[in-house]
N, C-alpha and C positions, 0 to 999 in steps of 0.2 A: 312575344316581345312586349314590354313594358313599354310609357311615356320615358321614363325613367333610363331605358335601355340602348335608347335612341342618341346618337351623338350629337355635343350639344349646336354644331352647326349643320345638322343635317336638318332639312326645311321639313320633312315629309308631316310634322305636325300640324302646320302652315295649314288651315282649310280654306277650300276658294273664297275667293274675295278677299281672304284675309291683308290687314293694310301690311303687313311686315314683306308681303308677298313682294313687292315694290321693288323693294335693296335686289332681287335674284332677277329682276325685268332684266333684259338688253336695253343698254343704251342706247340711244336715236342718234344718228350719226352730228347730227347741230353738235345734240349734248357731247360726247367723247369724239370728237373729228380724229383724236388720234388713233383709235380703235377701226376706222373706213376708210376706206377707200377717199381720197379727197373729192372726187366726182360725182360720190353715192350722195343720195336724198330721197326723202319720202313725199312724194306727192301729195297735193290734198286728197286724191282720190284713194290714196292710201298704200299704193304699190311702191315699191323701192326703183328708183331709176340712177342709172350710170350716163352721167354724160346725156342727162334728157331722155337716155334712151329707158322703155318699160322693160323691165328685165324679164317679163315672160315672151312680151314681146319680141326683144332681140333672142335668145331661146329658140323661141317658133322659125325664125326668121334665118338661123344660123343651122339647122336641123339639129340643135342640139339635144343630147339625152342628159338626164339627171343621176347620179351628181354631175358638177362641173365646176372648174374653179374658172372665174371670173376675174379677171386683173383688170385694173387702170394702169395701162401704159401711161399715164401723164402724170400719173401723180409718183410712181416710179422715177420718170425720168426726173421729176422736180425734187423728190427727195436726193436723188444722186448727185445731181448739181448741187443741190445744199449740203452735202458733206464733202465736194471738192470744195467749197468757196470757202464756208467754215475752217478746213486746215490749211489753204492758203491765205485765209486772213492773218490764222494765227501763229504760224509757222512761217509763212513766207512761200513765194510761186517755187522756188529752188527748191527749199528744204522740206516739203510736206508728200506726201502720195497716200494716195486712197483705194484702196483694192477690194473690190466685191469678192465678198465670202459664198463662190459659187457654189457650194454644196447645202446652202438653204435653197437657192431654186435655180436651174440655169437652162436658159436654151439659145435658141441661136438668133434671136428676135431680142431676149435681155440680155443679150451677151452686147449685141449690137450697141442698143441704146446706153447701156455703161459704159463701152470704150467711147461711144460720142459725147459722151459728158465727162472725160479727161480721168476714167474711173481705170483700176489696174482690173485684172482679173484674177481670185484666187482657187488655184484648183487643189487638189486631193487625189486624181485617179487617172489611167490613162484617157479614160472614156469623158471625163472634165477636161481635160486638156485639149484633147482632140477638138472638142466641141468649142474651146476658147479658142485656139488656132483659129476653125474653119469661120469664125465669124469674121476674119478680118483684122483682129487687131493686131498691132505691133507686140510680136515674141518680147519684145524688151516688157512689156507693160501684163508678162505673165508670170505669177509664182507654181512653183509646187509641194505641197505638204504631202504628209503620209509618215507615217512610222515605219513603217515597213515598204519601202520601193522596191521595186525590183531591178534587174539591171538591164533588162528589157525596157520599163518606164524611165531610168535614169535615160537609157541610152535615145529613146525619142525625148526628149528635152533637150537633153544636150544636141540633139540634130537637129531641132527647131529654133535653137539658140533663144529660148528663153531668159530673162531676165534675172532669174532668181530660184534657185533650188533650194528648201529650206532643210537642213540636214538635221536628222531626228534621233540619230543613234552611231557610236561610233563604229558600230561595222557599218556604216553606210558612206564613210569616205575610202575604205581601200574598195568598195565595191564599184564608188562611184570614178576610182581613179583605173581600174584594171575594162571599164567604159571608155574610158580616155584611150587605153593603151590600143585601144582597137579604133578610134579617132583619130588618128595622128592628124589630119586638118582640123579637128574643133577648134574652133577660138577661146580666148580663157572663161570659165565657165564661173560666173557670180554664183555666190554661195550664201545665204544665212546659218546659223544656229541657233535652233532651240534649245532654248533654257527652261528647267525647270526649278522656278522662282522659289517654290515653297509655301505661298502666296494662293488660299483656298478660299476664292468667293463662287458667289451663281447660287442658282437653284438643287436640282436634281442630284445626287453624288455619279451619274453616268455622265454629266455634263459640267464637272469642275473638272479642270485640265493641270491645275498647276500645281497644287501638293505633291507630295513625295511617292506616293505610292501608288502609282495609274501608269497608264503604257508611254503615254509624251514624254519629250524632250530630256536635255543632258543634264546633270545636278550639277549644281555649283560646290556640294561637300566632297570635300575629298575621300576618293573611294577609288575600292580595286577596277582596274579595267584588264587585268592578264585576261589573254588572247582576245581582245579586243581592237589592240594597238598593234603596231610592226615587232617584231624582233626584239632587242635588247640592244644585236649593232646596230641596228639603224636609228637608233634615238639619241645618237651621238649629236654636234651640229647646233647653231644660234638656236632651235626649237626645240632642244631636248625635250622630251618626255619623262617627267618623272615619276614612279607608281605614287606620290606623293600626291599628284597634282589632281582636283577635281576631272571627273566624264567631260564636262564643259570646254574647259584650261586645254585637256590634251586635245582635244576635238581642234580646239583654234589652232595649236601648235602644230599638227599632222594639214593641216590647212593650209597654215602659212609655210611651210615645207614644200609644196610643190606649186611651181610656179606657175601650173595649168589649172589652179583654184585662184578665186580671188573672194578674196572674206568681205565682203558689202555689208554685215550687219546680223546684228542681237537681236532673235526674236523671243519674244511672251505671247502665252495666251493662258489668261489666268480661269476662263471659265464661260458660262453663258449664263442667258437672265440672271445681270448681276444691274441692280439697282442701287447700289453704293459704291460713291467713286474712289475711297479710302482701299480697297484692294487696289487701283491701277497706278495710283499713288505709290504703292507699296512696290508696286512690280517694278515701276521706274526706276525707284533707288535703287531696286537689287539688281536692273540691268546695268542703271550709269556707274555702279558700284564696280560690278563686274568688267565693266571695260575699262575702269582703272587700272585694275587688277591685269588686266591682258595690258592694257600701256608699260605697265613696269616692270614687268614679267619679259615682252619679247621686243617692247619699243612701237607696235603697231597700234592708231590709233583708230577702232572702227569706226566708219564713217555714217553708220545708220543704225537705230535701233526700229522695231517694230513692234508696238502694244500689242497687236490682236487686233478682238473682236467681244464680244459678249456683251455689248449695252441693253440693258432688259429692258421688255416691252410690256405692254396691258393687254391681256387676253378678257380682264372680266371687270366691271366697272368696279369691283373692291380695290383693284390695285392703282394707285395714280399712275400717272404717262409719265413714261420714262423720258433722260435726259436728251433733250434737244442736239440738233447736231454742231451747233455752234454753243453751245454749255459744254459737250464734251472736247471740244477742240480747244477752248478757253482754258478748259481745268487742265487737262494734258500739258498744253504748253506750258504754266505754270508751274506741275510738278514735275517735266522735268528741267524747268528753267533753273527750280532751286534745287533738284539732287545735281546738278552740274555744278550749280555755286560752290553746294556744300563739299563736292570734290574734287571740286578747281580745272572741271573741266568745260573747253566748249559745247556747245549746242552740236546735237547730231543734228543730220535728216531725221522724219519722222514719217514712219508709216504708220497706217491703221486697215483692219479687216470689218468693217461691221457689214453683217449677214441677213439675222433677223430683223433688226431694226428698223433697216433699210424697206427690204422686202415686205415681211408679215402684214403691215399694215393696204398694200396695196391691193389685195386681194379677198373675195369672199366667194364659200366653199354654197351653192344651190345644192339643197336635198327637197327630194319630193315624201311628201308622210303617206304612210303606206297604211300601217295599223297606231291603233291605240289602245290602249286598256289600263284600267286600273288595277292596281297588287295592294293586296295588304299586309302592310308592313309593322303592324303593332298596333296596341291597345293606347288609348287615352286612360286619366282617372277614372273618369265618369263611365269606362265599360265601352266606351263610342270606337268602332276602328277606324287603324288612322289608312290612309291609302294612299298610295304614289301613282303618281300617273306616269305609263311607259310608251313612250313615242317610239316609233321603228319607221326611219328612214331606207333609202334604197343605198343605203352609203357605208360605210363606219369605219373600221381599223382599215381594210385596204387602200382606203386615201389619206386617213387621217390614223395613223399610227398610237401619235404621242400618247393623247388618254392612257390608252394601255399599257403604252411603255415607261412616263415620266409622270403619272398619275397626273397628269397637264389637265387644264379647268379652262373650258371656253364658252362663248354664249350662244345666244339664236333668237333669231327674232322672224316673226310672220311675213313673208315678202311679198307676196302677193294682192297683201288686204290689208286693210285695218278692222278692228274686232273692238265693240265697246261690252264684250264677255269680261266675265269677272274671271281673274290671273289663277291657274292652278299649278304646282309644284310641279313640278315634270323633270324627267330624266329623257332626255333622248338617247335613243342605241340605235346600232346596226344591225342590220343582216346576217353576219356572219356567225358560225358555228362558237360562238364562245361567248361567254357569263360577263366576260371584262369588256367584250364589245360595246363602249359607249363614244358616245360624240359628244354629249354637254354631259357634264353629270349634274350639276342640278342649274336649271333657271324656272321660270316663271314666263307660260304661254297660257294665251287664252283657249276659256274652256270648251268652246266653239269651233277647237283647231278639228280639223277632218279629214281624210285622205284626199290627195290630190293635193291637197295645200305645198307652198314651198315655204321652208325655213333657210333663212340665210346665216351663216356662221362668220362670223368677221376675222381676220387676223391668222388668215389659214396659208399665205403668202408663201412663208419660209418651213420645212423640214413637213409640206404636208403630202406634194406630188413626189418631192423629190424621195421622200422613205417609200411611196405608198408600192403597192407588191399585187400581185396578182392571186393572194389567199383567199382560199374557197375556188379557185379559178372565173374569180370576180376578173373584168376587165377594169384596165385602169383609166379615170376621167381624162378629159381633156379639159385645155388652157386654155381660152379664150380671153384673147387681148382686146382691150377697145381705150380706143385714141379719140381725144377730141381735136378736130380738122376747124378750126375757127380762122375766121380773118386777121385777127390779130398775133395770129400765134406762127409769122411767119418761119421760125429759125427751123426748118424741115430737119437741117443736119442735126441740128440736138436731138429731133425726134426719134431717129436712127434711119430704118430702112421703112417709112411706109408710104406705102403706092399713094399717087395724087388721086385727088376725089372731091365732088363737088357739095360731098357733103358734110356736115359741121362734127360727124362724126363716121368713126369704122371701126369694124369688127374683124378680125383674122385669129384663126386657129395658131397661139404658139404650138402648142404641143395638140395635133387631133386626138380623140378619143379613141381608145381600142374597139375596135370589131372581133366580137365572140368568137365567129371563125375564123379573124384571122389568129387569132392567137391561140386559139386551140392547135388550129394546121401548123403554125409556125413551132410553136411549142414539141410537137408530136406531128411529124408527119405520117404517121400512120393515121392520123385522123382523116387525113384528106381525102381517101378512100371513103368512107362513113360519109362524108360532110357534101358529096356529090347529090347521095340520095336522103339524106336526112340535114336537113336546113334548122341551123341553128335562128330561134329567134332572138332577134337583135336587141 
């Protein structure tokens, strides 16, 4: 392989020391605060600390094993309070709700602290639901998504009396109604619909949701729905049905038709890591547009719509920090204050879902460096080969997915130390049995890095425990929550659930780390026989 061969932002030409090396560093949490954790800092002595505390220290202290994802409870709770206050400045305390997009990361510890900062919950599965419930919060302040529910999941919802079931597909309301028939005490069951806007922002094409040709929601064009809908007789009636009529149109119509649904609202979600606010823009008009359309169509005026989620975040100092959460509440209420002008309607309620935004920042993923070695990867002019340095953590795709799946870019930085070694190219990967197992693909660590050292990865928050799998028959990490306990910080309830303590800080497992045997046993209990006389080490 040539100089020439080499693509033109791949660093691997870069030799150490080299000054270009610089732009691929991690940034120090001062420099990108959006990128850490808000409690994270580097000591003079050169270690990363959370909340004062030394993070091999708290590690040693917590019996913890490497990987591990690390979260700041505080800065969590502080972000979530800033996106209720944001859309009740800008909306009004009535008219605005804010719902955690629980499938970036949920347990029963941040389920807590979002319902105590007046956050909704958004789930996706029964096993999300379940876990929204058992934390306490008020059914009313829970949603549920899914394209495919089944009527087993419709049927606990509706017996949890949830707030809001968001309906994804037209066989999802005779599904959701022959639930009912077996309900005859449910109380009426609030409903949204998903729409699909048309409206194609985000990153990844596995993570833009609102184009036309992807699994989500109901189209606004009008199209065939045979055996989708009731009968022929039955679309007689103020609701008629017409093959005429958009997926959308008859969804609302078979809706307002029975008096055990109650339509509450239009939902969007036009995508993820979406750094330009000109799609949600776009999305508004084509909701407020669409519930014109249903105003003069059946007389019904829906009372709520729903943006979504997908505000993009900064994995890598190339990309600037994403919109603030009172920039997006400001622009929102604007665009839909003027698609309601332009179509002479009032102001809904307004919901929003944001997931990563929220989350990703509040966490960073500890890997311990195991090996290293250099690869050569091409020739320079001069006949000199060029060489990439390959870092191998005790981690990789079973925590941290994305890499592999959405070609995702993140960084890493020395945690333990400071190193005045000159910067060499580096790829860090995993463990795991495959070629695409990486965790940064490219930064810049010093040359000096050695086994044992730990690297810390920022912004690993959202879709990194919540994907991660037990592949290879890796165990999966554990969450480690830490709170700062100050004098000042008396509002306990905003903090959610944590014990009194006389110290300025604490440490509790959300999520404990896997034990080898237990999840071998639990997995295959045939194992359990074997695991008597042959002890897995941990």
């Amino acid at each position: 392989m040539s100089q020439d061969s080499l693509a033109p932002e791949d660093p691997a030409w870069l030799a150490p020391g080299d000054p270009g090396l610089q732009a691929l560093a991690a940034p120090e949490p001062s420099e990108r605060p959006d990128m850490w954790p808000a409690g994270l800092n580097r000591a003079a002595s050169g270690e990363l600390r959370l909340h004062g505390q030394n993070l091999v220290a708290l590690l040693a202290q917590q019996h913890g094993r490497t990987p591990v994802f690390i979260m700041d409870m505080d800065d969590f709770r502080k972000r979530a309070r800033a996106w209720r206050e944001a859309f009740t400045k800008a909306f009004g305390k009535d008219n605005a709700q804010v719902y955690y997009a629980g499938k970036a990361f949920l347990c029963l510890g941040l389920a807590r602290v979002a319902a105590a900062q007046g956050l909704g919950l958004d789930t996706a599965s029964s096993g999300e639901l379940t876990l929204a419930l058992a934390s306490g919060i008020d059914p009313l302040r829970v949603g549920l998504h899914g394209n495919g529910k089944s009527a087993a999941l419709l049927h606990q919802a509706v017996s949890a009396g949830i707030g809001r079931i968001i309906i994804d597909s037209l066989a999802e309301i005779p599904r959701l109604q022959r639930v009912l028939d077996a309900l005859p005490q449910a109380a009426t069951v609030p409903v949204m619909i998903r729409l699909t806007t048309g409206v194609h922002a985000g990153g990844h094409e596995y993570i833009a949701t609102a184009h036309e040709d992807q699994k989500f929601g109901l189209s606004l064009d009008p199209g065939t729905h045979a055996g989708l809908c009731p009968d022929d007789s039955d679309w007689d009636g103020h609701y008629a049905v017409s093959p005429a009529d958009s997926p959308a149109l008859a969804a609302v119509k078979l809706i307002l038709a029975d008096d055990r649904l109650e339509l509450v609202g239009l939902h969007s979600h036009i995508g993820s890591q979406i750094s330009a606010f000109a799609g949600f823009a776009a999305a508004a008009q084509k909701i407020i547009e669409f519930r014109g359309a249903v105003a003069r169509e059946t007389g019904y005026l829906v009372p709520e719509i729903d943006l979504g989620g997908g505000y993009g975040v900064a994995y890598t100092a190339a990309t600037p920090p994403g919109m603030a959460p009172h920039e997006i509440a400001e622009k929102l209420y604007r665009a839909v204050q003027d698609a309601c002008e332009q179509h002479d309607q009032p102001l809904p309620a307004v919901s929003v879902e944001p997931g990563r935004s929220l989350v990703a920042p509040t966490t960073i993923t500890l890997y311990r460096v195991l090996n290293i070695k250099d690869q050569p990867v091409g020739t320079r002019l001069d006949g000199s080969v060029v060489y990439r340095r390959y870092v191998a953590v005790d981690g990789g795709m079973s925590d941290n997915i994305r890499p592999a799946l959405y070609d995702a870019h993140y960084t890493a930085t020395l945690a333990n130390r400071l190193s005045a070694a000159p910067l060499v190219a580096t790829r860090v990967v995993g463990t795991h049995c495959e070629s695409g197992d990486i965790v940064v693909r490219n930064v810049a660590l010093p040359a000096d890095l050695a086994e044992g050292d730990l690297l810390a990865v920022p912004m690993t928050g959202a879709y990194g425990w919540s994907m991660s799998s037990n592949y290879n028959w890796f165990t999966r990490p554990g969450v480690l929550g830490v709170w700062q306990v100050s004098g000042d910080d008396t509002d306990s309830a905003s903090r959610g659930a944590i014990p009194e303590t006389k110290e300025t800080w604490r440490a509790d497992w959300l999520i404990s780390g896997e034990n080898a045997e237990e999840m071998l046993a639990h997995h295959d209990p045939a194992f359990r026989k074997y695991l008597w006389t042959h002890p897995v080490i941990p």
